[in-house]
Structure formats: structure tokens, C-alpha cells
MIVEXLO-642453 format. One record per residue: x, y, z of N, C-alpha, C, O, CB in turn; residue in three letters. Coordinates in steps of 0.1 Angstrom, whole numbers, plus 5000, padded with zeros to 4 digits. Glycine has a CB too. Example, Ala and Ser with C-alpha at 12.3 -4.5 7.8 and 13.67 -1.06 7.14 Angstrom:
! residues 2
513249435078512349555078513249675078514249675085511349555090Ala;512849785071513749895071512950005079513450115080514149945057Ser;
END
This chain:
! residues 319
166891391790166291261792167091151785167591171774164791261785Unk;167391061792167890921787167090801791167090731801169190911791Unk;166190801774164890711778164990571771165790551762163290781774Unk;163990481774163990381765162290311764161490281773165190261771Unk;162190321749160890271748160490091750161290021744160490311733Unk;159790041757159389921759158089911753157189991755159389891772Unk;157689771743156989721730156489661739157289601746157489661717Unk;154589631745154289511752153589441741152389461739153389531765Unk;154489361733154389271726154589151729154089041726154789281718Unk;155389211738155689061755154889071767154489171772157389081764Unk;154688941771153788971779154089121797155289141802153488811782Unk;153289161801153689291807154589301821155089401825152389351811Unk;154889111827155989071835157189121828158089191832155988921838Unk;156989061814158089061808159189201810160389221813157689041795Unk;157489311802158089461802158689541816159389631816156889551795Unk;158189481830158489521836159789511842160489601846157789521841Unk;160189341842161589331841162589381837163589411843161889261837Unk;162189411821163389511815162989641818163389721809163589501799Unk;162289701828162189861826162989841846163289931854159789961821Unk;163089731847164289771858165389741851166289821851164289691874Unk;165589601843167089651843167889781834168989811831167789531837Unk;166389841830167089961821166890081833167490191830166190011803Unk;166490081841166590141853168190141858168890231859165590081862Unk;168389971862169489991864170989991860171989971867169389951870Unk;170990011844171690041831172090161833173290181831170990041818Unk;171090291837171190421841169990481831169790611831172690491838Unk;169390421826168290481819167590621829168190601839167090341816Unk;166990691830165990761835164590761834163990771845166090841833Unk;163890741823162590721816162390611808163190561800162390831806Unk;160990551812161090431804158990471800158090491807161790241815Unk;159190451784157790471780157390321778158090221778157690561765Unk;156290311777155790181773154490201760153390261762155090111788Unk;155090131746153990201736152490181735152190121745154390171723Unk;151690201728150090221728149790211719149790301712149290321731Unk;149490061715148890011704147689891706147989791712150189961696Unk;146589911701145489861705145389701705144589621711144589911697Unk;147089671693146989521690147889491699148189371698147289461676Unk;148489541707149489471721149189501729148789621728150889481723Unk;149089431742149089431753149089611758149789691753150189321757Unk;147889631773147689741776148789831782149089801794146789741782Unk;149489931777150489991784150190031796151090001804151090091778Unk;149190091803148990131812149190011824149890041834147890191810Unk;148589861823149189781828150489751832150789721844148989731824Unk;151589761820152589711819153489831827154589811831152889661805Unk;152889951828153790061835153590041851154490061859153390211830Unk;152089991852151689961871152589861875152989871886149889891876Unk;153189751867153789611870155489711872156189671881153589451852Unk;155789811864156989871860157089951873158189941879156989941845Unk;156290031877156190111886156890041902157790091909154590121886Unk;155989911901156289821916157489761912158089761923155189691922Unk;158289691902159589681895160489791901161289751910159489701879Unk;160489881898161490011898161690111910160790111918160990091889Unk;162390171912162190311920162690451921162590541930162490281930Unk;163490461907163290631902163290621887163690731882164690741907Unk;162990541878162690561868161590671865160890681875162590461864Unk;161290731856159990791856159090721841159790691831160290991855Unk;157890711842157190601837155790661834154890701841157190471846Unk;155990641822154890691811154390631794155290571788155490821810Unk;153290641788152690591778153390651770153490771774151290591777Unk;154190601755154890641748154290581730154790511722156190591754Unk;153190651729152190761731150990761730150590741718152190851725Unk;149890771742148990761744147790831734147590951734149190781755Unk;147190771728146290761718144890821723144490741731146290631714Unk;143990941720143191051723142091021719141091081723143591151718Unk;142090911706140890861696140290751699139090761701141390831683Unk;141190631699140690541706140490501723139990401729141190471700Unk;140990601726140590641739140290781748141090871750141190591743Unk;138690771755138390941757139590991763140590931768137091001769Unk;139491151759140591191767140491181781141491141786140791321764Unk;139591211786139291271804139991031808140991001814136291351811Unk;139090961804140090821808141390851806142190831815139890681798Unk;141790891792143090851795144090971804145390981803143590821780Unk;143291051812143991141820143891051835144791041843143291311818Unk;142891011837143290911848143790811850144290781861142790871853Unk;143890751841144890621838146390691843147290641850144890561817Unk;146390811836147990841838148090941854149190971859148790961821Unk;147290971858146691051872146890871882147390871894144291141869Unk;146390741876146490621888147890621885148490661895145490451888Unk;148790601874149990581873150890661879151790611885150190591862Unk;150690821879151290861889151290841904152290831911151190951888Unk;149690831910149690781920150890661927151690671937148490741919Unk;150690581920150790431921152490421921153090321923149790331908Unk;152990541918154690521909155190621921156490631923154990611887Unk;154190701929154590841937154990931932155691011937155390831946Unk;154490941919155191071912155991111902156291221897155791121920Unk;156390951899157090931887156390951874157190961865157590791888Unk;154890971868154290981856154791071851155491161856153090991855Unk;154491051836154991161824154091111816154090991816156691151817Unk;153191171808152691191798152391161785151391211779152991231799Unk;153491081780152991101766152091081756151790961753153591081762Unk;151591181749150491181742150691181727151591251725149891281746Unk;150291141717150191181706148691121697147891041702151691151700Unk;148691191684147691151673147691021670146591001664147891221662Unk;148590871671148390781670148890761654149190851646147190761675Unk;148890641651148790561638148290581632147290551638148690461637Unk;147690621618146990621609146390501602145090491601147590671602Unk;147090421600146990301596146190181607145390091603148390281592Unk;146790191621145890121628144790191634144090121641146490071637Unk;144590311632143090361638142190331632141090311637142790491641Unk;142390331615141690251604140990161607139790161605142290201596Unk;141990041612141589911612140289891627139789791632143289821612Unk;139990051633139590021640138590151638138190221647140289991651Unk;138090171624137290261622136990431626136090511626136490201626Unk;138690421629138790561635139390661626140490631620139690571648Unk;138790801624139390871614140390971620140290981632138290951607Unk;141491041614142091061628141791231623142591281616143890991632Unk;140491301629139991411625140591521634140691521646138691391626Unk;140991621626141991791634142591681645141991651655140691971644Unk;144191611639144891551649145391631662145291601673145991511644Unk;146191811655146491881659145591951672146191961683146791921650Unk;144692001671143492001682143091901690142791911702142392021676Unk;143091791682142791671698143591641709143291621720142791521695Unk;145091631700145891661709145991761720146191721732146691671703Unk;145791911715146492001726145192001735145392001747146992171720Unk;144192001731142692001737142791901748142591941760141591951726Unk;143191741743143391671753144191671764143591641775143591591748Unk;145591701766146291741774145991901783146191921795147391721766Unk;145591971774144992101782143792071789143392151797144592221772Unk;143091921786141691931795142391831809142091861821139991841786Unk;143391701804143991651814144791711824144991651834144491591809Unk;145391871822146291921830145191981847145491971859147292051818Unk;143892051838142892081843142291991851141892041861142292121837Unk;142191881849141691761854142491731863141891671872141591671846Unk;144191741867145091701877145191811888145691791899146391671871Unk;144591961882144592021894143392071900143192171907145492111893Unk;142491961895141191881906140292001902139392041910141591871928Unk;140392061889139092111882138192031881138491911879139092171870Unk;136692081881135692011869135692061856136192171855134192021872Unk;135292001847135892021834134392041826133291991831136891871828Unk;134392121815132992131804134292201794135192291794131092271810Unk;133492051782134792121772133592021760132991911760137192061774Unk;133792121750132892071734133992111724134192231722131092181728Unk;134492051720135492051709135591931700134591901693136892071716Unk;136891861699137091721690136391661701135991551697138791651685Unk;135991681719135691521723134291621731133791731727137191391736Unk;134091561738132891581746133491571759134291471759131691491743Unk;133491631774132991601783132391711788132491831785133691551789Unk;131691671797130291761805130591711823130591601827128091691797Unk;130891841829130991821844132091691846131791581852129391791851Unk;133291711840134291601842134991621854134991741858135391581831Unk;135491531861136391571871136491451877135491371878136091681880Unk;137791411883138391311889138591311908139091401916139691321882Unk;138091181911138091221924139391231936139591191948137191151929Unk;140091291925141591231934142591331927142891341915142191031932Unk;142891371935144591521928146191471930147091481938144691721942Unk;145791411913147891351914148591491913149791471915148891231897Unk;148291611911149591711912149891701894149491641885151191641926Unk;150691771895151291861884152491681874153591641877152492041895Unk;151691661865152391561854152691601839151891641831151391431853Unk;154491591837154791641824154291581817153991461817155991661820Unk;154091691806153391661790154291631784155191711785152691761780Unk;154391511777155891521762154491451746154091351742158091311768Unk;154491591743153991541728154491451716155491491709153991641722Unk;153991331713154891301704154491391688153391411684154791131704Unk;155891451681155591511676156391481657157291401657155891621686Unk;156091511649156291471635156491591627157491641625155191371628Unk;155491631624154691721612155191871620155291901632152591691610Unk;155491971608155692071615154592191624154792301628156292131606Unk;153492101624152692201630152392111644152592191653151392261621Unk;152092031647152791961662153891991666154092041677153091821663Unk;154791981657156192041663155992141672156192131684157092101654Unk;155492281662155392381666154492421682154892491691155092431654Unk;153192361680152492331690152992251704152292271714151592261684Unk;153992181704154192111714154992191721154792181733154792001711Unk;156092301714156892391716156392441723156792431735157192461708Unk;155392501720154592641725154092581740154492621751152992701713Unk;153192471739151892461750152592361762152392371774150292371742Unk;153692251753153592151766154992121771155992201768152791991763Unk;155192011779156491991787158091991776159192051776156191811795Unk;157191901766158691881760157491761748156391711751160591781774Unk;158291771735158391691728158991601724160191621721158291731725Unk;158491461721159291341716158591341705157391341703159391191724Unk;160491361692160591381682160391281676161291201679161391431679Unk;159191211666159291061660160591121650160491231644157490981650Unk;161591051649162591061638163890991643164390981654162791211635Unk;164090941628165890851632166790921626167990881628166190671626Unk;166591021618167791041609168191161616167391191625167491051592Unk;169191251614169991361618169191511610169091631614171791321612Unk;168691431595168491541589167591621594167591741596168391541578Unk;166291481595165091531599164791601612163891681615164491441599Unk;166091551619165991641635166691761632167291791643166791561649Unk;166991831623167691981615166692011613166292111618168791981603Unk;166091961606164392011603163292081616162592181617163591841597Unk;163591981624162691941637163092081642162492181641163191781648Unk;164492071649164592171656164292311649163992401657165692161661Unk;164392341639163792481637162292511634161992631631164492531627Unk;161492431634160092411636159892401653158792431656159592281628Unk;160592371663160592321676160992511681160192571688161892151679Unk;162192581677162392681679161292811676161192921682163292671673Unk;160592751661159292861660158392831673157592931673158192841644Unk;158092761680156892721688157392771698156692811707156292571689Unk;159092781700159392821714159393021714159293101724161192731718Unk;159593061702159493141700157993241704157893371702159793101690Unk;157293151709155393221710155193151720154093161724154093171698Unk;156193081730156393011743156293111756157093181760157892941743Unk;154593081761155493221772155993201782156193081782154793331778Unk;156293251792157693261804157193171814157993111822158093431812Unk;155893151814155293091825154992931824154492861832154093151828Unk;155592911812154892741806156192691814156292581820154892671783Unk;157192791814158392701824159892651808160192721799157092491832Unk;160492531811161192501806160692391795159692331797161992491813Unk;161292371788161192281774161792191773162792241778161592331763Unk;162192041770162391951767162291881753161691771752161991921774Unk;163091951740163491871730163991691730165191681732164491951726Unk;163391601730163291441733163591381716162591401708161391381741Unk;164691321711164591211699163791101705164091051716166091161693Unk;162891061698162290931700162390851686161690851676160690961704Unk;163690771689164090771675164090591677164490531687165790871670Unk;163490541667163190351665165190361665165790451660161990261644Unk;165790231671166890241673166590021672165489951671167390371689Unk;167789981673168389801671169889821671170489871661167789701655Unk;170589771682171289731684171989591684171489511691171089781689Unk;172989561678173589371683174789421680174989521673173189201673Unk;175989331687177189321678176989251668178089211664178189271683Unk;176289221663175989161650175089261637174089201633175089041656Unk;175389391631174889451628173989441620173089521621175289491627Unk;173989331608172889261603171989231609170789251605172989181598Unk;172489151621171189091628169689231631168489241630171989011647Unk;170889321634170289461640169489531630168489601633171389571643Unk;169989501620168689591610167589471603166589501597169589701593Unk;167989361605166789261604165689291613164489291610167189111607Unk;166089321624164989321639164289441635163189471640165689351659Unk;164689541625164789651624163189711615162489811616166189661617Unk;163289581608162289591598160689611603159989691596162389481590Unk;160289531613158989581615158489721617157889771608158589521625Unk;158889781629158789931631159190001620158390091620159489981641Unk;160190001608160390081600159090031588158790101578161990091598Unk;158689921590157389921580156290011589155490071581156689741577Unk;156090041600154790121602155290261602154490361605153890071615Unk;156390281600157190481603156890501585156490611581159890491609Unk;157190401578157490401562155990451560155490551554158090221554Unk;155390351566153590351558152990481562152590561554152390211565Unk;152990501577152790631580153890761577153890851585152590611594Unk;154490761569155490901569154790971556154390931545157490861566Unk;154791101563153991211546155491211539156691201542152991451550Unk;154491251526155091271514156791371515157791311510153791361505Unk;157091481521157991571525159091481532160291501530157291671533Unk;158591411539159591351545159991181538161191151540159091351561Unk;159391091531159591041521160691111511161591041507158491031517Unk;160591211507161091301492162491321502163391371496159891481485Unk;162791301517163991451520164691281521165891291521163991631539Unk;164291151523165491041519165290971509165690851509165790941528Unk;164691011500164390971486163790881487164490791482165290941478Unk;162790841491162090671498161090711485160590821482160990651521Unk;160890561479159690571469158590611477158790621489159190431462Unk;157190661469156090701475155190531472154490481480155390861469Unk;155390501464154490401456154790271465153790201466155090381438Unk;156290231474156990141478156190161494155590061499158690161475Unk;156390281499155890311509154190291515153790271526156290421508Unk;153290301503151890281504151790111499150790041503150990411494Unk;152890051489152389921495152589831504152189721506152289861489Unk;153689911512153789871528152989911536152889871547155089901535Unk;151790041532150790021546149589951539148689881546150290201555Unk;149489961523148489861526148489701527147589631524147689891517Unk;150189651533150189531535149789541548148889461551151289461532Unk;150089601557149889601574147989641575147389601585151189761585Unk;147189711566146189691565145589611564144489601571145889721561Unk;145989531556145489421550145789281559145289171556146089421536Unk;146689321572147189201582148289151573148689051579146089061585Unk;148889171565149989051558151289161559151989241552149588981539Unk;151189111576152489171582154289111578155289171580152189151598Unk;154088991573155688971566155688991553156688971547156388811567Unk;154489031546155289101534155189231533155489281522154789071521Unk;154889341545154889421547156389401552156989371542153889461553Unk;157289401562158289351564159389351554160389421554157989231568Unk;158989251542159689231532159789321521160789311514159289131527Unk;158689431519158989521513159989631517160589691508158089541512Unk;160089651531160989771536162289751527162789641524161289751555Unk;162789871524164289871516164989921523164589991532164489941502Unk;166589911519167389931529167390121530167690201539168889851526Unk;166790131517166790311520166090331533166690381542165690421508Unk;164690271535163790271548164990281556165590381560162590131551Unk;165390141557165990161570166990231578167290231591166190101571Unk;167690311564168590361566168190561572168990641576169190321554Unk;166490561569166190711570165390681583165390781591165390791556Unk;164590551586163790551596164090431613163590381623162590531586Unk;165190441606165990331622167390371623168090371613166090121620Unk;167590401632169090381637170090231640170490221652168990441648Unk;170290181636170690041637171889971635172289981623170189991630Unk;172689891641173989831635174389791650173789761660175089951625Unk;175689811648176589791661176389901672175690001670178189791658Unk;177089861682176590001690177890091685177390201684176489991711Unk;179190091682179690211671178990271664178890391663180490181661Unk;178190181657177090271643176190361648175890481645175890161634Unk;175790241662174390341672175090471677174790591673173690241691Unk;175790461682176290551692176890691678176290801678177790461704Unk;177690671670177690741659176690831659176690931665177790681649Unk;175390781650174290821648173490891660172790991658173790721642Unk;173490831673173090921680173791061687173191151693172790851688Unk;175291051682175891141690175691251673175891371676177891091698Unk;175491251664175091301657173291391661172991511664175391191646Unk;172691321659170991341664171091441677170291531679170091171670Unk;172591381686172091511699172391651698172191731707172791491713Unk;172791661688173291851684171891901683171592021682174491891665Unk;170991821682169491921676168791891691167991981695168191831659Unk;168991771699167391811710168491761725169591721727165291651706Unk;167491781730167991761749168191641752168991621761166791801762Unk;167791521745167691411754167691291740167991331729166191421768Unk;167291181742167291061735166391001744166491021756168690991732Unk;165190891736164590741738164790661727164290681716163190741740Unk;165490561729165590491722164790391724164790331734166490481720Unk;163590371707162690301707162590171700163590131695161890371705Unk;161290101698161089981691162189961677162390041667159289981686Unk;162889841680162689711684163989681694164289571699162589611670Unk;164689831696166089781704167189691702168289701706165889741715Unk;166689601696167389481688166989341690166189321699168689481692Unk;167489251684167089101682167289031695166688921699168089031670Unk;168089111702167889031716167689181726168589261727169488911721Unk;166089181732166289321741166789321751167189431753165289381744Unk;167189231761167989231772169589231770170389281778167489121781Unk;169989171760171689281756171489381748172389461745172989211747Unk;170589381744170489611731170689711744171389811744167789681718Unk;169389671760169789751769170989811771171289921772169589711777Unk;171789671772172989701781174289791770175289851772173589521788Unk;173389731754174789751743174189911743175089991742175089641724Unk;172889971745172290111744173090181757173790281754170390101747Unk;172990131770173490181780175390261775175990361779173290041792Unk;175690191769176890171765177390291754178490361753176990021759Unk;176090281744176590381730175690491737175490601732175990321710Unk;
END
């Protein structure tokens, strides 16, 4: 995979514009992210869909909590429709910090996940569904059979990892640094390890926050939002393997809790950015990514792309 994440923080014309010209950069995959406070991805992928014509186009990562599972299997069941076949999947446990702010606990992440995609896969090949677990449905079923759509887990913690391995298409690794994807892959190898013959093939994905400019300052300025919500949400283990304060880290999520998103911003240190973005020139980028690809199959490079996203495309296409 050679993907690129699109933020609809812009309006969803916007996102669809750039998910052609990263189409026609050579991109392959273009996610669009899922966050309750920006604009709806599923929108912005239908606008991307009629934009494009072999990209493959999918939620980068579709959220299980604040939305049922069996909806959000049709949403991505009309997306395939609507794309002819282009959907992909992606799913994960979501934000911690913003499910909060929306009263959501994020309970057995690990189970909602595989549960969810295992009831959605069922659901595409035009089962009715009865499932009591983390969600509820009773006699589910969709009136319309998109066919067979890859799963890509977004995956962190070593027991997603491991799970993603095992059950679904391929995983996108949240991680920027090299080490952590040394880490990754041998947690990604236990899951493939209990993988059986029939799940098919695997897809190791970095989904790594990335900013690009010739201007490399400029690049890790842009850099700072997303690495305040990777910082706030990152556990303890992975904090400790780039020496990131713990104390520095929790009062950057409870600034984004609290809405006081530029001093959340202003707290990020350059350690942050240096363990949880990839950033600089595209030499620096490209460095660091050709480093990251010894551990997985493919690369997306995600939020913020850089201070200007219609040249980070072209400087991404490039590194």
C-alpha cells in the first residue's frame, strides 16, 4: 500500500480534490479520518469516490463506539457500492480522549473491534446477523450484497496488534518512529503465527502522522497538533521507549479535554515530535520512511502532511 490520510477539517470538496490529485501523484489508497469534531468521512469519501477512478477509499479509522457497528458496516457496504469496489475498511477503538468528551467509555476495545468487523464481514455476505456481545444487534441484515471488503485494523497496543494479525486484512500501524515499528512487527508476527491458511494474505500498513515542506521548521510546526492527540493518547510503555515525560504528556490531553487546543499545541516538545511525527524536508521524510519500511508492507502517510497539503502531496509522492 501507498496511502495517504486526508483530515476533513476542510470542507469535504476540499478533501476530494486532494484525494484525486494524490490519486494522480501515484498514491493507491486514500483514508479519510473519523473524528466526531470534523466533518463526516463517509461523506467526504462519496465526493472522493466520484473525484477518482482507482484509488481505493476508505475510513481511516472508523470508530465502533460512537457509532453502531451493523451502521457503520453499511456506510462502508454504500461506499463500496458507490466507488464499484474500491472500499477498504478501516476500523479501530478510536480516541480516548475524544470519546470522553462525548461520554463514551471505551469498554473491552479489543473485542469491539474484532466483534465489529466479524459481524460486518457477515453482514457483506448478505447474512442476517444475532450477536450479544460489546453491541447488540437482533435479526440484522442489509438489503444489498457489496461482496467481500478488506479489513485494515488500526492497530497500537500489543494485543490489537496481535489480533489484527490473526483475524483481518492487514493492519495500520499507528506509529512514526522506526523503533516502535521493531516492536510492532514482532507482535504483528505472533498474530500471524495463529493466522490460519484460509484468512488469505496479510498486509503490515505504517500509518505513521508524517509533514512535509522544503521548509523543515515550517514542517514540524504543522506538526504539532496531531502529535498533541498521539502524545495524550500514547500508554505509559511507549512514552518510556522515547523518554517522553508522563506528567508533560497528560497535561497535553487534559488541555484538548478541556478545549484549550493551543496550549495543548504549545506544550508538545520536540522529544514528541521527534518519536510521534515524521517531519522535515522530504530528505528527512523519505530517510525516516525508508527506515520504517524494513518492518511493514506498505506506508500511509497521515495528518497533517504539511503546512501546505497540496505541495506535501506532491513533496510525499517524491520521498
Amino acid at each position: 500500500m501507498r496511502g495517504i490520510e486526508l483530515t476533513p477539517e476542510i470542507p469535504v470538496r476540499e478533501v476530494a480534490g486532494l484525494a484525486a490529485r494524490a490519486e494522480d501523484a501515484g498514491f493507491d489508497t486514500v483514508f479519510a479520518s473519523a473524528h466526531y469534531n470534523n466533518r463526516d468521512p463517509f461523506q467526504a469519501l462519496a465526493l472522493a469516490a466520484e473525484a477518482t477512478e482507482s484509488v481505493r477509499l476508505g475510513p481511516g479509522v472508523a470508530n465502533p463506539y460512537e457509532t453502531h457497528p451493523v451502521a457503520l458496516a453499511s456506510r462502508a457496504a454504500t461506499l463500496d457500492e458507490l466507488s464499484r469496489g474500491r472500499a477498504v475498511f478501516g476500523i479501530g477503538a478510536g480516541d480516548a480522549s475524544t470519546l470522553r468528551n462525548l461520554g463514551v467509555e471505551r469498554d473491552r476495545p479489543l473485542r469491539r473491534v474484532l466483534e465489529s468487523f466479524k459481524v460486518a464481514q457477515r453482514l457483506w455476505d448478505g447474512e442476517r446477523v444475532e450477536h450479544d456481545g460489546t453491541f447488540v444487534a437482533r435479526d440484522a441484515g442489509l438489503n444489498f450484497e457489496p461482496g467481500r471488503i478488506p479489513v485494515y485494523v488500526g492497530a497500537q497496543g500489543p494485543h490489537m496488534l496481535r489480533m489484527a494479525a490473526k483475524h483481518a486484512d492487514g493492519a495500520l500501524v499507528n506509529a512514526s518512529h522506526p523503533d516502535d515499528f521493531a516492536w510492532a512487527r514482532d507482535r504483528l508476527d505472533e498474530g500471524l503465527g495463529e493466522r490460519p491458511d484460509e484468512r488469505g494474505a496479510f498486509e503490515a500498513v505504517a500509518f505513521a502522522s508524517v509533514s512535509v515542506a522544503t521548509d523543515g521548521e515550517a514542517a514540524r510546526a504543522a506538526a504539532r497538533p496531531p502529535v498533541a492527540f498521539i502524545a495524550a493518547g500514547a500508554a505509559p510503555p511507549v512514552l518510556d521507549r522515547h523518554s517522553v515525560s508522563h506528567e508533560r504528556a497528560e497535561r497535553v490531553g487534559e488541555h484538548i479535554e478541556a478545549g484549550e487546543f493551543d496550549a495543548a499545541f504549545d506544550a508538545v516538545s520536540e522529544r514528541m515530535l521527534d518519536a510521534f511525527c515524521v517531519a522535515g524536508t522530504p530528505a528527512e521524510v523519505g530517510e525516516r520512511l525508508n527506515r520504517i519500511r524494513e518492518y511493514v508492507d506498505g506506508v500511509v502517510a497521515g495528518s497533517p502532511l504539511g503546512p501546505d497539503r497540496e505541495a506535501a502531496i506532491e513533496l510525499l509522492a517524491d520521498a
